[in-house]
C-alpha positions in Angstrom: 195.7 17.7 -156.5 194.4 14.0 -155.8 193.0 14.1 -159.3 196.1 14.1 -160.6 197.4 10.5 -160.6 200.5 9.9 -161.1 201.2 11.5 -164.0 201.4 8.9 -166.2 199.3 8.3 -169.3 196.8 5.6 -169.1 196.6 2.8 -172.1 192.9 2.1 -172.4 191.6 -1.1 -175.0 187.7 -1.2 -175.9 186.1 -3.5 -178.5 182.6 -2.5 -179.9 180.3 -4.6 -182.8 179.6 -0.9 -183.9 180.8 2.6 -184.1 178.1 3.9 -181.8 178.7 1.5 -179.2 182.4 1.9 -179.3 181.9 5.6 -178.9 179.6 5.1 -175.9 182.2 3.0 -174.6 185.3 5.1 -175.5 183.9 8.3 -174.0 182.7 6.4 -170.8 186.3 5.0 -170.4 188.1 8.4 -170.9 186.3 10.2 -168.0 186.5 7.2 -165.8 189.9 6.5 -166.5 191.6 9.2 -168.3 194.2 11.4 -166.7 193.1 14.6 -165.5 195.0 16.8 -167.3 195.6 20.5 -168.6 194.8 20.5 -172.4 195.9 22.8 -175.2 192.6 24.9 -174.5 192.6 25.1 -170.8 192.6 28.5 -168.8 193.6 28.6 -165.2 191.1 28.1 -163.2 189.0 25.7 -165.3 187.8 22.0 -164.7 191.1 19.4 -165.8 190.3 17.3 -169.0 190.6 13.5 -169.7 193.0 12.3 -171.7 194.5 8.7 -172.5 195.8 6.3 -174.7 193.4 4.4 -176.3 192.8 1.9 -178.9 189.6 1.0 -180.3 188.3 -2.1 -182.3 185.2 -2.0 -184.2 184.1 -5.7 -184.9 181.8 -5.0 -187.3 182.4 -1.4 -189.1 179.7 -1.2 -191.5 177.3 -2.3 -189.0 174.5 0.1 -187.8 174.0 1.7 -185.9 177.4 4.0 -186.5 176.3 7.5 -184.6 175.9 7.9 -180.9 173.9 11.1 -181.1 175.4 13.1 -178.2 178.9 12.5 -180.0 178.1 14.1 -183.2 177.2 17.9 -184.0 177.2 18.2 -187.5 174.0 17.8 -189.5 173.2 15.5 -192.3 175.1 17.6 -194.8 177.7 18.5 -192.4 178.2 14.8 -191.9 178.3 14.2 -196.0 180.3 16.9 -196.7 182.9 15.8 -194.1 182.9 11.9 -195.7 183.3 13.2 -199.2 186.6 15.7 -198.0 188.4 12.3 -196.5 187.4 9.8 -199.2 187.4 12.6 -202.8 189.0 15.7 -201.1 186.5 18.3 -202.1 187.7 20.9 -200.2 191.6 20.4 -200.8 191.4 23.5 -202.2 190.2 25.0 -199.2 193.8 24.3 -197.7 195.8 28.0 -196.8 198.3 29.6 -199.2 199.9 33.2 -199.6 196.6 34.6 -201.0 194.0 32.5 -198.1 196.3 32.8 -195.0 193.2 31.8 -192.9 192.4 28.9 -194.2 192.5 25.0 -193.1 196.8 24.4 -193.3 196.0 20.7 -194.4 193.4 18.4 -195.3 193.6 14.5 -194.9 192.6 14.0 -198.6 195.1 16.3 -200.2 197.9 14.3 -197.7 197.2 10.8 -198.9 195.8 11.3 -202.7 199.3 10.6 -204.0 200.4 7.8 -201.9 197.6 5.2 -202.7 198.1 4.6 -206.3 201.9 3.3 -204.6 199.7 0.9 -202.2 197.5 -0.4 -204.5 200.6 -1.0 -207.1 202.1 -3.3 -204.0 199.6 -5.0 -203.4 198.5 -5.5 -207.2 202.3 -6.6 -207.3 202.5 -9.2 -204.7 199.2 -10.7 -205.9 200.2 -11.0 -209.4 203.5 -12.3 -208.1 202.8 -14.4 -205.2 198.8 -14.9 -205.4 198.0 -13.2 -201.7 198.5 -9.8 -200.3 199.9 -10.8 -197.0 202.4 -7.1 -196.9 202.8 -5.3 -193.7 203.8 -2.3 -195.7 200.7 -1.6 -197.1 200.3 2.1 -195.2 200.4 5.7 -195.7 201.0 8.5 -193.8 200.0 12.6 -193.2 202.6 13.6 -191.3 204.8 15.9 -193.2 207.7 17.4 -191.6 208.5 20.5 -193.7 205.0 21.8 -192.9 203.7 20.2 -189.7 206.9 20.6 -187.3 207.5 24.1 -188.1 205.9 27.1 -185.4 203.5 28.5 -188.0 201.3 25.2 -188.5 199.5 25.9 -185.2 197.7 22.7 -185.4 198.8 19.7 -187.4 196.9 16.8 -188.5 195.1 14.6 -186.2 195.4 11.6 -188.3 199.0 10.2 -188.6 198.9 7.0 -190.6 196.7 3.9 -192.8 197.7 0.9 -192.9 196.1 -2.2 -194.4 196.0 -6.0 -193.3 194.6 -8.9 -195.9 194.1 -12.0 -193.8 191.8 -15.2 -194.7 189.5 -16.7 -192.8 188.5 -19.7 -192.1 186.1 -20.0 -195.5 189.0 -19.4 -197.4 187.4 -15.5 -197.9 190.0 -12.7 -198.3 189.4 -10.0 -195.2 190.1 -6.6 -195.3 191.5 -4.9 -191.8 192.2 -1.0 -191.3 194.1 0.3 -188.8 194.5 4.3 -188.0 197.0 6.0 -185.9 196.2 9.6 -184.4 198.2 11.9 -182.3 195.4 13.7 -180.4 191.6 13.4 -181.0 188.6 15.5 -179.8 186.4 12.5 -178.2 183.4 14.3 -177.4 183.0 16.1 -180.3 185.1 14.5 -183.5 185.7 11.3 -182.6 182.3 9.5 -184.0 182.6 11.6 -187.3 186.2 10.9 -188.0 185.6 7.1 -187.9 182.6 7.9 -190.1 184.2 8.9 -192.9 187.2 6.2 -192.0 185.2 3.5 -192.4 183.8 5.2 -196.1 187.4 5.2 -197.0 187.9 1.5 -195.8 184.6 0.5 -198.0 186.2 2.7 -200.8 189.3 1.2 -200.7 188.1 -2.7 -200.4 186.2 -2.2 -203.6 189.0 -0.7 -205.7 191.3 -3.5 -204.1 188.7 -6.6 -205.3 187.8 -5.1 -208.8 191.7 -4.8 -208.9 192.6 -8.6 -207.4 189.5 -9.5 -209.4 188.7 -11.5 -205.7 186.0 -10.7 -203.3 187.0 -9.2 -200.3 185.2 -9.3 -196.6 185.4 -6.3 -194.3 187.2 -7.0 -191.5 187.7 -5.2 -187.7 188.5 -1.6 -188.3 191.3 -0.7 -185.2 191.1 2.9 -184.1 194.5 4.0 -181.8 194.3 7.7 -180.1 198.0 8.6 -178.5 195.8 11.3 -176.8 192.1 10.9 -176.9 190.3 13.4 -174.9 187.2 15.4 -173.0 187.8 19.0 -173.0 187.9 20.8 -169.5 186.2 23.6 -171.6 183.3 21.0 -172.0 182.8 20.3 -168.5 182.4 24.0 -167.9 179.8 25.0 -171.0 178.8 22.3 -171.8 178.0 19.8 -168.5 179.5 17.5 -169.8 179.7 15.5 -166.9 175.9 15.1 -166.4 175.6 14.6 -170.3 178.3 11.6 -169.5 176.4 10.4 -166.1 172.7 10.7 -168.2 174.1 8.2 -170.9 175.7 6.0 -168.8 172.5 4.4 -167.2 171.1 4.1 -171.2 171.5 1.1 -173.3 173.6 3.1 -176.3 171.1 1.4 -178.5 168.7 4.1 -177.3 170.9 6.8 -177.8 171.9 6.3 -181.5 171.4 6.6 -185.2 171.9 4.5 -188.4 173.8 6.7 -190.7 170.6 6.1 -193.3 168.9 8.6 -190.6 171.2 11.0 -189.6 172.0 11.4 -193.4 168.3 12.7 -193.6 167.1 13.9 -197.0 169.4 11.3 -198.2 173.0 10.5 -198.9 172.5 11.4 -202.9 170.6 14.4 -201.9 172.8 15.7 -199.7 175.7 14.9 -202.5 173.4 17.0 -205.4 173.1 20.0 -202.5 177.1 19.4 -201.7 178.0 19.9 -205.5 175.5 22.8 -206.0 177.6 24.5 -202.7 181.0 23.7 -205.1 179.8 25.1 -208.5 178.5 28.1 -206.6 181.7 28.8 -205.2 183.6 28.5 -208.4 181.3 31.2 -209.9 182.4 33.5 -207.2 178.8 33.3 -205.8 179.6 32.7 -201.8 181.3 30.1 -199.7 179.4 27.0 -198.2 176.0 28.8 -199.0 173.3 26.9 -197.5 170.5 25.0 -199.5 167.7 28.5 -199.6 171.4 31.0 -200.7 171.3 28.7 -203.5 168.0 28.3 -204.3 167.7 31.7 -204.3 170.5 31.8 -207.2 168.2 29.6 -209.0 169.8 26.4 -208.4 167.4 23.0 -208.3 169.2 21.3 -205.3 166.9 18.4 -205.9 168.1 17.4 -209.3 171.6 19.2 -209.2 174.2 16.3 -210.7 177.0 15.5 -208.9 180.2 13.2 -209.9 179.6 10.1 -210.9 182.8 8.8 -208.9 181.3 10.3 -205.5 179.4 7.1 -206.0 182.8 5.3 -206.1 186.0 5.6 -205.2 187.9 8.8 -206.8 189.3 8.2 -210.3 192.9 9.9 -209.0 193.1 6.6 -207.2 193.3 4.4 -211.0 196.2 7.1 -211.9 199.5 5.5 -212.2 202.2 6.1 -209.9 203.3 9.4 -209.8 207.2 9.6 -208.0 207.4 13.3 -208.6 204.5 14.1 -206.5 205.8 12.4 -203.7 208.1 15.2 -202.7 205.7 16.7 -200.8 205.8 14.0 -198.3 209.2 14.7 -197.6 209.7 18.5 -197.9 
Protein backbone atom coordinates (compact mmCIF):
# COMPACT_ATOMS: atom_id res chain seq x y z
CA UNK A 1 0.00 0.00 0.00
CA UNK A 2 3.18 2.38 0.65
CA UNK A 3 3.16 2.84 -3.08
CA UNK A 4 0.27 4.51 -3.02
CA UNK A 5 1.04 8.15 -1.90
CA UNK A 6 -1.27 10.11 -0.97
CA UNK A 7 -3.58 9.98 -3.47
CA UNK A 8 -3.05 13.00 -5.00
CA UNK A 9 -1.98 13.66 -8.50
CA UNK A 10 1.42 14.92 -9.09
CA UNK A 11 2.08 18.15 -11.42
CA UNK A 12 5.34 17.36 -13.17
CA UNK A 13 7.18 20.38 -15.57
CA UNK A 14 10.09 19.18 -18.10
CA UNK A 15 11.73 21.31 -20.71
CA UNK A 16 13.70 19.53 -23.60
CA UNK A 17 15.62 21.35 -26.85
CA UNK A 18 13.99 18.24 -28.74
CA UNK A 19 11.16 15.86 -28.86
CA UNK A 20 13.44 12.82 -28.17
CA UNK A 21 14.94 14.29 -25.23
CA UNK A 22 11.69 15.50 -23.78
CA UNK A 23 10.37 11.99 -24.20
CA UNK A 24 13.37 10.51 -22.42
CA UNK A 25 12.84 12.96 -19.82
CA UNK A 26 8.91 12.70 -19.62
CA UNK A 27 8.92 8.88 -19.32
CA UNK A 28 11.79 8.96 -16.69
CA UNK A 29 9.75 11.50 -14.59
CA UNK A 30 6.44 9.50 -14.81
CA UNK A 31 7.89 6.30 -13.21
CA UNK A 32 9.94 8.23 -10.69
CA UNK A 33 7.27 10.40 -9.80
CA UNK A 34 4.04 9.45 -11.04
CA UNK A 35 1.35 8.07 -8.82
CA UNK A 36 0.94 4.56 -8.67
CA UNK A 37 -2.22 3.99 -9.80
CA UNK A 38 -5.03 1.58 -11.22
CA UNK A 39 -5.49 2.48 -14.93
CA UNK A 40 -8.52 1.87 -17.33
CA UNK A 41 -6.60 -1.55 -18.38
CA UNK A 42 -5.60 -2.93 -15.12
CA UNK A 43 -6.68 -6.43 -13.85
CA UNK A 44 -6.50 -7.27 -10.19
CA UNK A 45 -3.57 -8.50 -9.41
CA UNK A 46 -1.31 -6.71 -11.86
CA UNK A 47 1.68 -4.17 -11.30
CA UNK A 48 0.02 -0.31 -10.54
CA UNK A 49 0.75 2.23 -13.34
CA UNK A 50 2.18 5.85 -13.34
CA UNK A 51 0.27 8.43 -13.91
CA UNK A 52 0.67 12.43 -13.48
CA UNK A 53 0.11 15.77 -14.56
CA UNK A 54 2.58 16.90 -16.77
CA UNK A 55 3.45 19.64 -18.96
CA UNK A 56 6.11 19.56 -21.49
CA UNK A 57 8.08 22.35 -23.34
CA UNK A 58 9.96 21.64 -26.45
CA UNK A 59 12.56 24.54 -26.99
CA UNK A 60 13.28 23.78 -30.27
CA UNK A 61 10.39 21.57 -32.06
CA UNK A 62 11.74 21.07 -35.36
CA UNK A 63 15.03 20.19 -34.05
CA UNK A 64 16.47 16.59 -34.50
CA UNK A 65 16.61 14.38 -33.26
CA UNK A 66 12.51 14.05 -32.70
CA UNK A 67 12.21 10.02 -31.95
CA UNK A 68 13.50 8.27 -28.89
CA UNK A 69 13.41 4.75 -30.34
CA UNK A 70 12.06 2.71 -27.45
CA UNK A 71 9.04 5.31 -27.41
CA UNK A 72 7.83 4.68 -30.82
CA UNK A 73 6.41 1.34 -32.43
CA UNK A 74 5.17 2.18 -35.61
CA UNK A 75 7.34 1.87 -38.70
CA UNK A 76 8.31 4.44 -41.25
CA UNK A 77 4.92 4.24 -42.97
CA UNK A 78 3.12 3.74 -39.91
CA UNK A 79 4.74 6.93 -38.65
CA UNK A 80 3.65 8.87 -42.18
CA UNK A 81 0.50 7.66 -42.28
CA UNK A 82 -0.24 8.72 -38.73
CA UNK A 83 1.27 12.60 -39.69
CA UNK A 84 -0.76 12.85 -42.74
CA UNK A 85 -4.36 11.59 -40.63
CA UNK A 86 -3.65 14.75 -38.10
CA UNK A 87 -2.42 17.43 -40.54
CA UNK A 88 -4.93 16.19 -44.17
CA UNK A 89 -7.29 13.65 -42.40
CA UNK A 90 -6.84 10.75 -44.75
CA UNK A 91 -8.54 8.41 -42.89
CA UNK A 92 -11.60 10.63 -41.61
CA UNK A 93 -13.49 8.37 -43.39
CA UNK A 94 -12.32 5.63 -41.43
CA UNK A 95 -14.45 7.17 -38.49
CA UNK A 96 -17.65 4.55 -37.39
CA UNK A 97 -21.22 4.97 -38.65
CA UNK A 98 -24.44 2.69 -38.80
CA UNK A 99 -22.90 0.60 -41.71
CA UNK A 100 -18.87 0.36 -39.90
CA UNK A 101 -19.91 0.02 -36.25
CA UNK A 102 -16.25 -1.07 -35.53
CA UNK A 103 -14.58 1.51 -36.66
CA UNK A 104 -12.34 4.51 -34.99
CA UNK A 105 -15.55 6.83 -33.25
CA UNK A 106 -13.33 9.98 -34.09
CA UNK A 107 -10.40 11.23 -35.74
CA UNK A 108 -8.40 14.51 -34.71
CA UNK A 109 -8.48 15.74 -38.33
CA UNK A 110 -12.22 15.29 -39.02
CA UNK A 111 -12.65 17.32 -35.31
CA UNK A 112 -10.73 20.42 -36.21
CA UNK A 113 -10.99 20.72 -40.31
CA UNK A 114 -13.87 23.15 -39.85
CA UNK A 115 -12.67 25.31 -37.06
CA UNK A 116 -9.35 26.60 -38.70
CA UNK A 117 -10.56 28.51 -41.52
CA UNK A 118 -12.44 30.67 -38.25
CA UNK A 119 -8.78 31.00 -36.69
CA UNK A 120 -7.06 31.93 -39.53
CA UNK A 121 -9.96 34.55 -40.39
CA UNK A 122 -9.12 36.09 -36.68
CA UNK A 123 -6.02 36.33 -36.98
CA UNK A 124 -6.08 37.64 -40.78
CA UNK A 125 -8.61 40.07 -39.03
CA UNK A 126 -6.62 41.53 -36.29
CA UNK A 127 -3.60 41.84 -38.54
CA UNK A 128 -5.37 43.71 -41.24
CA UNK A 129 -6.94 45.74 -38.41
CA UNK A 130 -4.43 46.29 -35.90
CA UNK A 131 -1.00 45.17 -37.68
CA UNK A 132 -0.05 42.12 -34.96
CA UNK A 133 -1.79 38.99 -33.94
CA UNK A 134 -1.41 39.30 -30.30
CA UNK A 135 -5.26 37.13 -29.71
CA UNK A 136 -5.47 34.70 -26.94
CA UNK A 137 -8.43 33.17 -28.67
CA UNK A 138 -6.73 31.78 -31.32
CA UNK A 139 -7.70 27.85 -30.32
CA UNK A 140 -9.73 25.08 -31.30
CA UNK A 141 -11.06 22.28 -29.73
CA UNK A 142 -12.14 18.23 -30.19
CA UNK A 143 -14.15 17.73 -27.55
CA UNK A 144 -17.73 17.31 -28.60
CA UNK A 145 -20.29 16.67 -26.11
CA UNK A 146 -23.16 15.08 -28.12
CA UNK A 147 -20.68 12.25 -29.08
CA UNK A 148 -17.84 12.06 -26.55
CA UNK A 149 -19.89 12.23 -23.04
CA UNK A 150 -22.47 9.74 -24.04
CA UNK A 151 -21.80 5.63 -22.78
CA UNK A 152 -21.33 4.34 -26.27
CA UNK A 153 -18.16 6.44 -27.22
CA UNK A 154 -15.99 4.05 -25.14
CA UNK A 155 -13.00 6.08 -25.64
CA UNK A 156 -12.97 9.71 -26.54
CA UNK A 157 -10.27 11.77 -27.91
CA UNK A 158 -7.05 12.21 -26.30
CA UNK A 159 -6.42 15.52 -27.61
CA UNK A 160 -8.69 18.29 -26.10
CA UNK A 161 -7.63 21.61 -27.57
CA UNK A 162 -4.95 24.05 -30.03
CA UNK A 163 -4.29 27.06 -29.22
CA UNK A 164 -1.87 29.57 -30.83
CA UNK A 165 0.48 32.44 -29.29
CA UNK A 166 2.28 35.18 -31.82
CA UNK A 167 4.89 36.94 -29.79
CA UNK A 168 8.13 38.99 -31.12
CA UNK A 169 11.31 38.70 -30.15
CA UNK A 170 13.78 40.64 -29.55
CA UNK A 171 14.84 40.99 -33.56
CA UNK A 172 11.62 42.26 -34.08
CA UNK A 173 10.75 38.52 -35.81
CA UNK A 174 7.12 37.28 -35.49
CA UNK A 175 7.24 33.79 -33.34
CA UNK A 176 4.93 31.12 -33.58
CA UNK A 177 4.00 29.14 -30.06
CA UNK A 178 1.62 25.99 -29.88
CA UNK A 179 0.19 24.76 -27.00
CA UNK A 180 -1.88 21.32 -26.68
CA UNK A 181 -4.19 20.13 -24.02
CA UNK A 182 -4.84 16.25 -23.49
CA UNK A 183 -7.00 14.47 -21.15
CA UNK A 184 -5.10 11.14 -20.90
CA UNK A 185 -1.96 10.04 -22.97
CA UNK A 186 -0.31 6.61 -23.50
CA UNK A 187 3.51 7.80 -22.63
CA UNK A 188 5.24 4.77 -23.46
CA UNK A 189 3.80 3.98 -26.40
CA UNK A 190 1.96 7.28 -28.20
CA UNK A 191 3.34 9.98 -26.66
CA UNK A 192 6.50 10.58 -29.10
CA UNK A 193 4.20 10.00 -32.22
CA UNK A 194 1.45 12.30 -31.24
CA UNK A 195 3.91 15.19 -30.83
CA UNK A 196 5.22 14.08 -34.21
CA UNK A 197 2.54 14.76 -36.20
CA UNK A 198 1.79 17.96 -33.71
CA UNK A 199 4.67 19.61 -34.56
CA UNK A 200 3.82 18.83 -38.70
CA UNK A 201 0.62 20.56 -37.92
CA UNK A 202 2.46 23.49 -36.13
CA UNK A 203 4.96 23.75 -39.36
CA UNK A 204 1.67 23.47 -41.48
CA UNK A 205 -0.04 25.96 -39.80
CA UNK A 206 3.04 28.75 -39.60
CA UNK A 207 3.35 28.59 -43.30
CA UNK A 208 -0.34 29.10 -44.20
CA UNK A 209 -0.35 31.94 -41.33
CA UNK A 210 2.99 33.84 -43.10
CA UNK A 211 1.89 33.43 -46.82
CA UNK A 212 -1.46 34.73 -45.33
CA UNK A 213 0.23 37.89 -43.04
CA UNK A 214 2.55 38.02 -45.99
CA UNK A 215 5.31 38.17 -42.80
CA UNK A 216 7.83 35.59 -41.91
CA UNK A 217 7.25 33.76 -39.02
CA UNK A 218 9.79 31.88 -36.46
CA UNK A 219 8.87 28.67 -34.73
CA UNK A 220 8.64 29.05 -31.33
CA UNK A 221 8.47 26.44 -28.05
CA UNK A 222 5.86 23.88 -28.71
CA UNK A 223 4.08 23.32 -24.90
CA UNK A 224 2.71 19.78 -24.54
CA UNK A 225 0.15 19.48 -21.09
CA UNK A 226 -1.01 15.71 -20.28
CA UNK A 227 -3.97 15.92 -17.37
CA UNK A 228 -3.00 12.17 -17.17
CA UNK A 229 0.09 11.02 -18.76
CA UNK A 230 0.93 7.47 -18.17
CA UNK A 231 3.00 3.86 -18.00
CA UNK A 232 0.70 1.10 -18.26
CA UNK A 233 0.76 -1.57 -15.35
CA UNK A 234 0.12 -3.95 -18.38
CA UNK A 235 3.61 -2.78 -19.56
CA UNK A 236 5.39 -3.56 -16.61
CA UNK A 237 4.13 -7.06 -16.74
CA UNK A 238 4.70 -7.94 -20.70
CA UNK A 239 6.65 -5.82 -21.51
CA UNK A 240 9.58 -5.10 -18.55
CA UNK A 241 9.06 -2.08 -18.77
CA UNK A 242 10.81 -1.25 -15.80
CA UNK A 243 14.31 -2.62 -16.97
CA UNK A 244 13.61 -1.02 -20.46
CA UNK A 245 13.15 2.34 -18.21
CA UNK A 246 16.34 1.42 -15.75
CA UNK A 247 18.53 0.38 -19.31
CA UNK A 248 17.79 3.96 -20.73
CA UNK A 249 18.28 5.81 -17.81
CA UNK A 250 22.14 5.31 -17.57
CA UNK A 251 22.26 6.38 -21.70
CA UNK A 252 22.79 9.78 -23.02
CA UNK A 253 19.13 9.87 -25.07
CA UNK A 254 21.37 11.00 -27.83
CA UNK A 255 22.27 7.39 -28.20
CA UNK A 256 18.98 6.16 -28.09
CA UNK A 257 17.36 8.22 -30.87
CA UNK A 258 16.42 8.95 -34.42
CA UNK A 259 16.09 11.99 -36.76
CA UNK A 260 12.79 11.64 -38.32
CA UNK A 261 14.83 11.69 -41.92
CA UNK A 262 15.79 8.00 -40.61
CA UNK A 263 12.98 6.63 -39.09
CA UNK A 264 11.00 7.80 -42.24
CA UNK A 265 13.26 5.23 -44.16
CA UNK A 266 12.59 4.89 -47.86
CA UNK A 267 11.67 8.44 -47.57
CA UNK A 268 8.95 10.84 -46.57
CA UNK A 269 7.68 11.13 -50.46
CA UNK A 270 7.95 7.49 -50.80
CA UNK A 271 6.26 6.60 -48.06
CA UNK A 272 3.50 9.37 -49.18
CA UNK A 273 3.37 7.63 -53.10
CA UNK A 274 2.96 4.01 -51.00
CA UNK A 275 0.30 5.85 -48.57
CA UNK A 276 -1.90 7.05 -51.59
CA UNK A 277 -1.43 3.65 -53.51
CA UNK A 278 -3.05 2.03 -49.96
CA UNK A 279 -6.07 4.90 -50.49
CA UNK A 280 -6.84 4.36 -54.20
CA UNK A 281 -6.75 0.68 -53.56
CA UNK A 282 -9.26 0.87 -51.00
CA UNK A 283 -11.61 2.98 -52.96
CA UNK A 284 -11.62 0.23 -55.72
CA UNK A 285 -12.81 -2.15 -53.16
CA UNK A 286 -9.37 -3.88 -53.42
CA UNK A 287 -8.49 -4.37 -49.45
CA UNK A 288 -7.88 -2.22 -46.49
CA UNK A 289 -4.33 -0.80 -45.52
CA UNK A 290 -2.76 -3.47 -47.89
CA UNK A 291 0.83 -3.51 -47.47
CA UNK A 292 3.47 -2.40 -50.21
CA UNK A 293 3.94 -6.41 -51.93
CA UNK A 294 -0.70 -6.64 -51.71
CA UNK A 295 -0.27 -3.84 -53.89
CA UNK A 296 2.36 -4.57 -56.05
CA UNK A 297 0.85 -7.57 -56.56
CA UNK A 298 -2.34 -5.57 -58.04
CA UNK A 299 0.10 -4.05 -60.24
CA UNK A 300 0.58 -0.91 -58.65
CA UNK A 301 4.24 0.98 -59.13
CA UNK A 302 4.59 2.24 -55.37
CA UNK A 303 7.68 3.90 -56.53
CA UNK A 304 6.25 6.38 -58.91
CA UNK A 305 2.53 6.28 -57.55
CA UNK A 306 1.40 10.27 -57.35
CA UNK A 307 0.15 11.51 -54.50
CA UNK A 308 -1.56 15.12 -53.63
CA UNK A 309 0.17 17.82 -54.31
CA UNK A 310 -1.17 19.56 -51.03
CA UNK A 311 0.28 16.55 -48.84
CA UNK A 312 3.36 18.66 -49.71
CA UNK A 313 1.51 21.61 -48.06
CA UNK A 314 -1.01 22.43 -45.92
CA UNK A 315 -4.63 20.96 -47.00
CA UNK A 316 -6.54 23.20 -49.38
CA UNK A 317 -9.93 22.79 -46.95
CA UNK A 318 -7.84 25.10 -44.77
CA UNK A 319 -8.03 28.23 -47.80
CA UNK A 320 -12.00 27.40 -47.72
CA UNK A 321 -13.97 30.27 -46.40
CA UNK A 322 -15.77 30.09 -43.20
CA UNK A 323 -18.33 27.71 -43.15
CA UNK A 324 -20.93 28.50 -39.88
CA UNK A 325 -23.17 25.66 -40.91
CA UNK A 326 -20.58 23.10 -40.34
CA UNK A 327 -19.91 24.18 -37.03
CA UNK A 328 -22.87 22.43 -35.54
CA UNK A 329 -21.17 19.50 -35.09
CA UNK A 330 -19.06 21.07 -32.40
CA UNK A 331 -21.97 21.56 -30.51
CA UNK A 332 -24.40 18.67 -31.07
Amino acid sequence: MELRGDGKIPAISISAENLAEAAYKSIIACYDLGARVETPKHQRGMTLGCDADITVRVENPDSEPKILIPAVYDDGRGLMQYILEVTHGIHNHWKKDEQHPDRWGYTYNERIVDQLPFIFQRIKADWDKKRKITGRDYQFTTWRAGEDIVLEQEDPPCWQRGQLRFLENSNGELVINYQTDWRSRDLAKAWNENNLAQIELMKLLRNKISAMISRPIKLGAYIDHSSSLHLYGLYFEKDHLAEQIESIRGKDYKDISWGLENALAPGAKKLKKLISAQSDAERKGEGFNLSETGLRELGYDTDNFPYPSEWDSWPKSWDAEPDVTKLARVFV
